[in-house]
N, C-alpha and C positions, 0 to 999 in steps of 0.2 A: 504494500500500500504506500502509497506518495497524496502528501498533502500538500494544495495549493492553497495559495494567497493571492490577493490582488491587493495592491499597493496603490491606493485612487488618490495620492496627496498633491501628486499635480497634473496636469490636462490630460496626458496621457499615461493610463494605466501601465503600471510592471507588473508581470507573473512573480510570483517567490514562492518558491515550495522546498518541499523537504521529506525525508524519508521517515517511514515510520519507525524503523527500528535500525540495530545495525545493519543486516543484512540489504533493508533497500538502500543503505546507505553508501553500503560497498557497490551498488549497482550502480549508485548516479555517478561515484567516483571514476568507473568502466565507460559508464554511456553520457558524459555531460553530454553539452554543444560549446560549440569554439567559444559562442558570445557568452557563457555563462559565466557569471562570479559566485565565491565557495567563500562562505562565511561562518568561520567556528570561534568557539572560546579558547584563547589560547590556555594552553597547558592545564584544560579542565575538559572531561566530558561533556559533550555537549551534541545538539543536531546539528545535522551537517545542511547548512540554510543555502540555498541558490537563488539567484538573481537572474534572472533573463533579461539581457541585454538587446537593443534591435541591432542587426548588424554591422552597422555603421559607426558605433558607439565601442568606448571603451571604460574601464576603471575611472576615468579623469571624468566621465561625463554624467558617472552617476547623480544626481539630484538629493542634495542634502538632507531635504525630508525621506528620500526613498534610503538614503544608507541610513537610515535613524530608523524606518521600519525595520530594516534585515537585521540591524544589529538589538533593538529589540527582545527582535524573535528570537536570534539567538541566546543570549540572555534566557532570557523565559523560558527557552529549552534546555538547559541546562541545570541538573540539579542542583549541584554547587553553584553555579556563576549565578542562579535566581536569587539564592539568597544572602548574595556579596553587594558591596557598593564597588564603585573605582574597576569595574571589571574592564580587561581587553581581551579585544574581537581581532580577529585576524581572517583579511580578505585576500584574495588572488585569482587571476582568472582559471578559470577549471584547465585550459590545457597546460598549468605551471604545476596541477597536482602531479608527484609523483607515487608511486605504488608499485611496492615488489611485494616478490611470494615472502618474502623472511614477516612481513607483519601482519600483524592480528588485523584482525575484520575493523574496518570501516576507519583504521588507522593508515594516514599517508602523511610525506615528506615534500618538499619545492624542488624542481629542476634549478630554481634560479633566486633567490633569497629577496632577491631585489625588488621582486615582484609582488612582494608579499609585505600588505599596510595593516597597519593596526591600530585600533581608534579604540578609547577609553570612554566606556560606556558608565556616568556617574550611576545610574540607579535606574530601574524599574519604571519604567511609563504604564501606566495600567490602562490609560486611556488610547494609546499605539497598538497596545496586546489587543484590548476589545474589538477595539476598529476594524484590526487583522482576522481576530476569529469569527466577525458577521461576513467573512470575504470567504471560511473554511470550506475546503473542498475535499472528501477523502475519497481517491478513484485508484483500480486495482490497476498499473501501467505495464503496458511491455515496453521498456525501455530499448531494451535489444531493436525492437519494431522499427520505434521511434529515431532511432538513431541511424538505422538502415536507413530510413524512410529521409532524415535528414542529408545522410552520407548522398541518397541519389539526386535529390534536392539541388545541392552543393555545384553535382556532378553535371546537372541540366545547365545549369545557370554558368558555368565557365565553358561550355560548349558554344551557349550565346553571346558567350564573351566574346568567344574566340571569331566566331562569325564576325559577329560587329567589329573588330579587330579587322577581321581580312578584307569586309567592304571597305572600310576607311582607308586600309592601303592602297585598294585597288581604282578607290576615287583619289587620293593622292595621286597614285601613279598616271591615272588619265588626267589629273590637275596638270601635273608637270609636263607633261608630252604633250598637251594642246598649247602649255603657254612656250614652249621650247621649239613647236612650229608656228608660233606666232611670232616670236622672235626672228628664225631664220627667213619666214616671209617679211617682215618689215627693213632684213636686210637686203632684201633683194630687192625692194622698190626704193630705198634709201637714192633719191637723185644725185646723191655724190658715184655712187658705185655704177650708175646708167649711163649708156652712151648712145650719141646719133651722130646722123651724116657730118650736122654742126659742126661736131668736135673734132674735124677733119680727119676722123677715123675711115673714110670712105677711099678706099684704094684705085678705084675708077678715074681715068683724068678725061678731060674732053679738050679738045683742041677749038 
């Protein structure tokens, strides 16, 4: 089971969701999506919170109110870190999660340290939690599905790319070759480079 959120604090809605237990936990860690952000309590138990991002968007673009819901949620899902003040949250985009066989379920480590921000959560919002659980959604996912279904997704749209790519050259390349015989024709009517009988080029003489 994977529970969602909707995150409605500014015009446009964010999905957030999270697994119900370890085990879907270790799944979302397997099947994120690129644009996803992975929000936990540092160095306390906690759920593993995701952020869906729109494609075009990164970490830097998240919206102040929306990282105050995830981090929140995280909070609140956490046994320990629910009932700490001064807690930190630590976010990174899901492709910087790392995960080997050597650890325990639903535990991972960063490719890249740097990637990975941490924001100090003073205390308990109970009116952000409420907000969050009139949005609760609990639906049984096939991530595996999902992630297929995203991978071919992915795979349509750089095919299109690629197309639009080869018109543009191929409209370049007729840009350049019309303007490159427009050129060699305006050298050829160029009146310096013209000649007539005038210009006593004419080899005929008349007596």
């Amino acid at each position: 089971m994977v529970f969602y959120f909707m995150s409605k604090v500014v015009s446009t809605p964010f999905a957030i969701y999270m697994g119900k237990d370890k085990h879907e936990n270790e799944d979302l860690i397997k099947y994120g999506f690129p644009e996803d952000i992975w929000f936990h309590v540092d160095k306390l138990s906690s759920a593993h919170v995701y952020l869906r991002l729109p494609k075009d968007q990164t970490m830097d673009d998240i919206p102040p109110e929306v990282l105050t819901d995830c981090t929140q949620l995280v909070k609140a899902n956490s046994i320990q870190g629910n009932k700490m003040n001064n807690v930190a949250i630590v976010y990174t985009p899901w492709a910087n999660l790392k995960k080997t066989g050597d650890m325990a379920v639903g535990q991972v480590s960063f490719y890249n340290q740097k990637e990975v921000r941490t924001i100090i959560v003073e205390k308990r919002q109970n009116d952000v939690i409420n907000r969050l659980n009139k949005t609760k959604q609990e639906r049984t996912a096939d991530l595996a599905s999902e992630k297929e279904a995203r991978n071919l997704e992915e795979i349509a749209e750089r095919k299109v790319q690629a197309q639009e790519e080869r018109r543009r050259m191929k409209e370049e390349e007729k840009k350049s070759k019309e303007m490159e015989a427009l050129r060699n024709y305006s050298s050829l009517m160029d009146p310096g480079c013209m000649s007539s009988n005038q210009d006593g080029n004419d080899s005929d003489e008349f007596m």
